[in-house]
VOKOL-814635 format. One line per 4 residues: number of its first residue (from 1); for each residue x, y, z of C-alpha. Coordinates in steps of 0.5 Angstrom, whole numbers. Example, Ala and Ser with C-alpha at 12.3 -4.5 7.8 and 13.67 -1.06 7.14 Angstrom:
BEGIN
1) 25 -9 16; 27 -2 14 .
// end
This chain:
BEGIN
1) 0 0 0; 2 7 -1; 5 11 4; 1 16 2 .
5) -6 12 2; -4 10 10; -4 18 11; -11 19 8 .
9) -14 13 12; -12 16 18; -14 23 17; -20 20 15 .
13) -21 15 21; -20 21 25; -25 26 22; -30 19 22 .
17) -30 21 30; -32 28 28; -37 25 23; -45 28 24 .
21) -46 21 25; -52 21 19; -56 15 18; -56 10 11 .
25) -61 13 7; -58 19 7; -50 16 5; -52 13 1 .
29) -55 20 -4; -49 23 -1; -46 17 -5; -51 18 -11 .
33) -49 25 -11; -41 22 -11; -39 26 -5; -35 21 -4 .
37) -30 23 1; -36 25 5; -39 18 4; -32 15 6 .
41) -32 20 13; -39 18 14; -39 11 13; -33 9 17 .
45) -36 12 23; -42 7 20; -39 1 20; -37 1 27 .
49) -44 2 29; -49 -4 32; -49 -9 25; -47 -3 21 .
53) -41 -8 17; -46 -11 11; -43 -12 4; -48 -4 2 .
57) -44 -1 7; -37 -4 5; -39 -3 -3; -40 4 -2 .
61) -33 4 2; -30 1 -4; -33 5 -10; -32 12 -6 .
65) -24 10 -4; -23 8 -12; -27 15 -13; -23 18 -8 .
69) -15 21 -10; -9 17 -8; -14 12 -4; -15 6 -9 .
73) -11 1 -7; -16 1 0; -22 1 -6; -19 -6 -9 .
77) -17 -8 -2; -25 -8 1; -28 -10 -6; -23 -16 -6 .
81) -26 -18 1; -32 -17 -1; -31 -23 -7; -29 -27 0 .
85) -33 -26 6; -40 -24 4; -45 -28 -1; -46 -25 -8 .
89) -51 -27 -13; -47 -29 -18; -48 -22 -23; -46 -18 -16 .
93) -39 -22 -16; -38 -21 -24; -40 -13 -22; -35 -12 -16 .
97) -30 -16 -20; -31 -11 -26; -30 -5 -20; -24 -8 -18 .
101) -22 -9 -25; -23 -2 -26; -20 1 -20; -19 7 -20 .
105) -25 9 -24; -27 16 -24; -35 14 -27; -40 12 -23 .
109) -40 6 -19; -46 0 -22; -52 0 -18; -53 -6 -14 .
113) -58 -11 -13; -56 -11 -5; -57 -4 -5; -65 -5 -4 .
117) -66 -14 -3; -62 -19 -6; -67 -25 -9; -64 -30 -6 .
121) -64 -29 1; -57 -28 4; -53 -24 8; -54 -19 2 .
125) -62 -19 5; -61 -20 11; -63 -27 13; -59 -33 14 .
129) -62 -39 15; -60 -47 14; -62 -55 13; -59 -59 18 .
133) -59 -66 16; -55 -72 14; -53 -72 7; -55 -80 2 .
137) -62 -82 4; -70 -79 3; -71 -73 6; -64 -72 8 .
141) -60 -66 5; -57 -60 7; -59 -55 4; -55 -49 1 .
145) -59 -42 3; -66 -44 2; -69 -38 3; -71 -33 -2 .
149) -74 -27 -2; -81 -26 -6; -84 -19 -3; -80 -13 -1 .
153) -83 -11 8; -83 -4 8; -77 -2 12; -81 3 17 .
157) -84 -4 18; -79 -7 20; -77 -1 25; -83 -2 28 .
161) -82 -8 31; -75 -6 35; -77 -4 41; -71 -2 46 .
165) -69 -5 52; -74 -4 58; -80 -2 54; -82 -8 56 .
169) -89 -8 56; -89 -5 49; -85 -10 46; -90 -16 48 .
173) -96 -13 47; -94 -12 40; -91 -18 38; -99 -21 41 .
177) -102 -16 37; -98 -18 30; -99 -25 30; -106 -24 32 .
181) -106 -20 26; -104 -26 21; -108 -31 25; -105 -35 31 .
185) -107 -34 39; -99 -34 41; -97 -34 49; -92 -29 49 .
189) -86 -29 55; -81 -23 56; -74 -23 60; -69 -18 58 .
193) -66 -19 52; -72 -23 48; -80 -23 47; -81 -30 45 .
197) -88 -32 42; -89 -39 42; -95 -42 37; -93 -49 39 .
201) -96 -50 45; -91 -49 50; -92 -48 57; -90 -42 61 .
205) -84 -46 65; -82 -48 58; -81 -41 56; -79 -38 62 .
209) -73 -44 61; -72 -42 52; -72 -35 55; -66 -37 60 .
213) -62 -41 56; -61 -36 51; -60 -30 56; -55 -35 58 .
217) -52 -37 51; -52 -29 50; -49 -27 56; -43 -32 54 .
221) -43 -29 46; -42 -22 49; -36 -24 54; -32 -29 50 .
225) -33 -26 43; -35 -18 44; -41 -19 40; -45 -13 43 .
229) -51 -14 47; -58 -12 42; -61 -5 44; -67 -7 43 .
233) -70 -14 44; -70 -20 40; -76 -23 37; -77 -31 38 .
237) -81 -34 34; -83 -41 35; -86 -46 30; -90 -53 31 .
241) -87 -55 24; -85 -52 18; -92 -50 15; -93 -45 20 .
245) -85 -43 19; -87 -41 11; -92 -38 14; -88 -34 18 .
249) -83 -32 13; -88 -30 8; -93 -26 12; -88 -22 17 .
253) -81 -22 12; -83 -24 5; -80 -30 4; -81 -36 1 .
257) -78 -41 5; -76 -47 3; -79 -55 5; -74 -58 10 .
261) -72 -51 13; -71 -51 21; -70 -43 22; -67 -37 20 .
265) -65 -30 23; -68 -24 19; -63 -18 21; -68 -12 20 .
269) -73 -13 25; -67 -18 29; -72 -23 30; -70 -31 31 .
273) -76 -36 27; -75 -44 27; -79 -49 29; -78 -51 36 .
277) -83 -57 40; -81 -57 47; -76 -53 51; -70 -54 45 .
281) -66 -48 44; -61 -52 39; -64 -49 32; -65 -42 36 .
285) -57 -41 39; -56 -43 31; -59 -38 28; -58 -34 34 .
289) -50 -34 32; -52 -32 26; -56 -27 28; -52 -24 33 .
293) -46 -25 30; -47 -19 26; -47 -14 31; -39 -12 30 .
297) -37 -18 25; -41 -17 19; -36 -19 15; -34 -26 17 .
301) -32 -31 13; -36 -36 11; -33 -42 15; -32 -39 22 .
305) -40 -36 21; -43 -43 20; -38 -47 24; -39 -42 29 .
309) -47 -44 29; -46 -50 28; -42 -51 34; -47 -48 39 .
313) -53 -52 36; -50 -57 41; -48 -55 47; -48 -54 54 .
317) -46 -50 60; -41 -50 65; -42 -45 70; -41 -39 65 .
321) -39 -43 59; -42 -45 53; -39 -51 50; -39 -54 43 .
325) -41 -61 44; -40 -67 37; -47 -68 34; -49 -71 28 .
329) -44 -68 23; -39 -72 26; -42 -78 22; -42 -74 16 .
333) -34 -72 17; -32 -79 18; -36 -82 12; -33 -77 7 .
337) -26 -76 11; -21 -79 5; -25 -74 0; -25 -67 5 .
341) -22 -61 4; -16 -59 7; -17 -54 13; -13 -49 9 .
345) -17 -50 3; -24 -49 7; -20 -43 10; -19 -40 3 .
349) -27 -41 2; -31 -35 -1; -39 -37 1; -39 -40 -7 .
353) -35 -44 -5; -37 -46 2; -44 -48 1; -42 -51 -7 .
357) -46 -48 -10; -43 -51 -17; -42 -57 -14; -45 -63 -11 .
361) -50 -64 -4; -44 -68 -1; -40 -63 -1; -44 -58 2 .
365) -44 -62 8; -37 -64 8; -36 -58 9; -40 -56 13 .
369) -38 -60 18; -31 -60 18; -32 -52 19; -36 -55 26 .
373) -32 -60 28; -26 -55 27; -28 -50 31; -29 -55 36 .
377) -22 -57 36; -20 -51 37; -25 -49 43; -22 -55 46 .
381) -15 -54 45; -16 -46 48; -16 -43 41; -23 -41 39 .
385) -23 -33 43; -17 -31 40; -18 -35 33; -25 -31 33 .
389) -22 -24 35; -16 -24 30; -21 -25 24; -25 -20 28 .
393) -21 -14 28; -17 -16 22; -13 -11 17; -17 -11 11 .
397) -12 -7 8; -7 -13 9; -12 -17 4; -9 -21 -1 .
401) -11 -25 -8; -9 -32 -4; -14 -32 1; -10 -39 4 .
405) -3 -35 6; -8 -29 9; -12 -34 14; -5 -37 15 .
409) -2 -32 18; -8 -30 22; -7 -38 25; -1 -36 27 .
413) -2 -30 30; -8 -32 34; -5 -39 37; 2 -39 36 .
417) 4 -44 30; 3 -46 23; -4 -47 20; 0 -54 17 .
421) 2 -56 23; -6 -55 27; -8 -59 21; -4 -65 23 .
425) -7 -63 30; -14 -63 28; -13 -69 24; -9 -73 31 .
429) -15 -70 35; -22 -73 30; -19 -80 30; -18 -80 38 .
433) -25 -77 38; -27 -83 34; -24 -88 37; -28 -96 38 .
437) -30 -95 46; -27 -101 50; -32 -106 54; -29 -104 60 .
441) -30 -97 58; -38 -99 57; -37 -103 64; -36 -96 66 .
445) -41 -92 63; -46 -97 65; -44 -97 73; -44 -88 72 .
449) -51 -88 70; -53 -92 75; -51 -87 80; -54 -82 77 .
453) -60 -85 77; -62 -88 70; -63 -95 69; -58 -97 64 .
457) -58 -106 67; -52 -110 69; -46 -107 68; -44 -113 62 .
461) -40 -108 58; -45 -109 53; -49 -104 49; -56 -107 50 .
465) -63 -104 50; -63 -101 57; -56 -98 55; -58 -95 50 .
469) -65 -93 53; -62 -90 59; -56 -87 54; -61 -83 50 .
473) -65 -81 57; -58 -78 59; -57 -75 52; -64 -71 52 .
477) -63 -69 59; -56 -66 57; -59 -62 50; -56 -68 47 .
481) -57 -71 41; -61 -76 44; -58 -82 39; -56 -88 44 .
485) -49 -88 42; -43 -89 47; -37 -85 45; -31 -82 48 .
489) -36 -74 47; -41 -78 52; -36 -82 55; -33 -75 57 .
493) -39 -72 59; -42 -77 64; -34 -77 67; -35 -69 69 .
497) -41 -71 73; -39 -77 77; -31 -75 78; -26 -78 75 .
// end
């Protein structure tokens, strides 16, 4: 980068705090207009603002440091993290690679599909939104972003819905009263942070405890990952089945939302849809971490957003921390582990790439899965908060045309050695993970679970149907998939609650 472009920045980083702080819709005339260093002054305050970091933002940042003297080598740099962090439509990633192509350019920028709402969902719209399941079988794939956007919501709508924290009262009566709206008679809960309404039947002591694990699993986001606590309250949504979250999806968000799907987040009324029986919150803390996320990390890379949400989907609390448990995506890592990529090829992804959008199922949910099971390696080694925050704070002008070096250094700065050498790590620590489970280990099992209370049957050494039932019982009981098996995961987890 030029010495002269580096003095720019850090006027212009100094002016953006004596910015007016003025809002999107009048940057983005001053953009039209091509005031483009008074968008660049604004838009950097912007960016720093709760879920200010969208690919609008950041493509009107980049189209003005093109325009802008002696500044375009930001303008190439934000725009070549765009193409890698954010999902593109196909004709806005041919656009922005022209801008690139093009920088520095003196014509007005194109005009882009996201700068109102893009037609297939996403990141650009808003709203994210995944299928959880196996890949081979009926009724079984993992769906790329299955939902697309059919009416465009009023967005004073949508502001509507947003009340601050503290009125709460307000909050709860509206979300009754635009349900009503559209035809269901919700029991509504509030705690301090969500309006939960339930349309699947749930009792009040089911809600009081949805309400307080996600308080919990908010409180632990805010403190190991800085996302910052929402201004106003989380609308929850919950769903008897996936009717009723299409219904949801096109009456409240315009959306078409696709058969299968579990969830979704919508980020312009910072709402959580999915369909929930019981008191579950796997499906809610997966699209919560989308949602949330977003508040300061706007541009994450598509392998840390999903493996980030994929890995709370399971998970249980220790006192103050929430820890990422293996779930069902293990089966699908370990039936395609010879064909996967390698973790620095996932790590060099953009989210064409990632979600495979020219490629097969199979590998969607390969990759999927490496990206869940690699964040729970490093969390279990210690490495997950400071791996998170170097991506989160990193110098977009440090970013390069081989993503794979990028993410390289990144590693290593966070954990302290080379991304070849945690990939042999990683791959030691999956086959521990998977290792056979001895007779004398199920003989030990079977004795813990009956101190625990369950009724798992003579402790044999062998699997039958009373271990298996009494498995499956301690699974549900602690948010598990709750499949039966015996493994190292449950192994483990049944030792922290009975003593070594």
């Amino acid at each position: 980068m030029r010495q002269a472009s580096f003095g720019l920045m850090v006027v212009l980083l100094f002016q953006a705090q004596l910015a007016s702080g003025i809002g999107l819709i009048e940057i983005r005339e001053l953009w039209h207009q091509q005031n483009y260093k008074q968008v660049i002054t604004e838009l950097l305050q912007y960016r720093d603002t709760d879920f200010g970091k969208t690919v609008e933002v950041d493509y009107m940042l980049a189209t003005s440091f093109c325009r802008h003297p002696g500044d375009d080598d930001l303008g190439r740099a934000f725009l070549l993290n765009i193409l890698q962090v954010y999902e593109l439509s196909k004709a806005n990633r041919e656009a922005i690679g022209n801008e690139r192509n093009h920088c520095p350019e003196q014509s007005q920028p194109e005009q882009m599909a996201f700068l109102t709402l893009r037609s297939t969902g996403g990141a650009d719209a808003g709203v994210r939104g995944k299928m959880f399941y196996f890949v081979d079988g009926p009724n079984r794939a993992i769906g790329g972003d299955p939902l697309k956007a059919r009416k465009i919501i009023d967005e004073k709508e949508l502001l509507a819905r947003k009340y601050i924290v503290g009125t709460g009262n307000a909050a709860a009566e509206a979300m009754a009263q635009r349900l009503s709206q559209i035809g269901y008679q919700p029991k509504v809960h509030l705690s301090a942070h969500f309006v939960i309404g339930s349309m699947s039947g749930h009792t009040p002591e089911q809600m009081k405890e949805i309400a307080r694990l996600l308080e919990r699993a908010l409180a632990f986001y805010i403190t190991h990952f800085e996302m910052r606590a929402p201004s106003s309250y989380v609308s929850v949504y919950l769903l008897p089945d996936g009717v009723q979250l299409r219904t949801i999806g096109d009456k409240l968000h315009g959306l078409e939302v696709a058969r299968g799907t579990i969830g979704y987040s919508f980020r312009n009324d910072l709402s959580v849809s999915a369909v929930v029986n019981g008191p579950y919150t796997g499906t809610l803390k997966h699209e919560l971490t989308h949602l949330l996320v977003r508040s300061n990390f706007g541009d994450i890379p598509p392998w840390l957003d999903e493996g980030l949400a994929a890995l709370y989907e399971v998970s249980r609390l220790e006192g103050d921390f929430l820890r990422g448990l293996p779930n069902w995506r293990e089966e699908v890592l370990k039936r395609y582990w010879n064909g996967k990529p390698s973790v620095s090829e996932l790590l060099g992804m953009n989210w064409k790439q990632f979600d495979a959008q020219e490629g097969s199922m199979k590998s969607q949910a390969v990759q999927h899965a490496l990206a869940r099971y690699w964040l729970l390696y490093l969390q279990d080694q210690g490495y997950l908060d400071d791996v998170y925050a170097a991506y989160r704070t990193r110098d977009i002008r440090q970013t390069t045309t081989n993503p794979v070096a990028d993410a390289a250094m990144l590693i290593a700065s966070a954990t302290g050695k080379s991304l070849e050498v945690l990939d042999a790590e990683f791959r030691t620590w999956f086959n521990v993970l998977n290792r056979q489970i001895s007779r004398d280990e199920v003989m030990d099992i079977q004795r813990r679970l009956a101190f625990l209370g369950y009724s798992p049957g003579k402790a044999d050494g062998f699997s039958g149907p009373n271990t298996r039932q009494a498995v499956k019982k301690f699974q549900r009981d602690n948010g598990l998939d709750d499949d039966g098996k015996i493994n190292t995961a449950l192994l483990g987890l049944i030792k922290s609650k009975t003593g070594k």
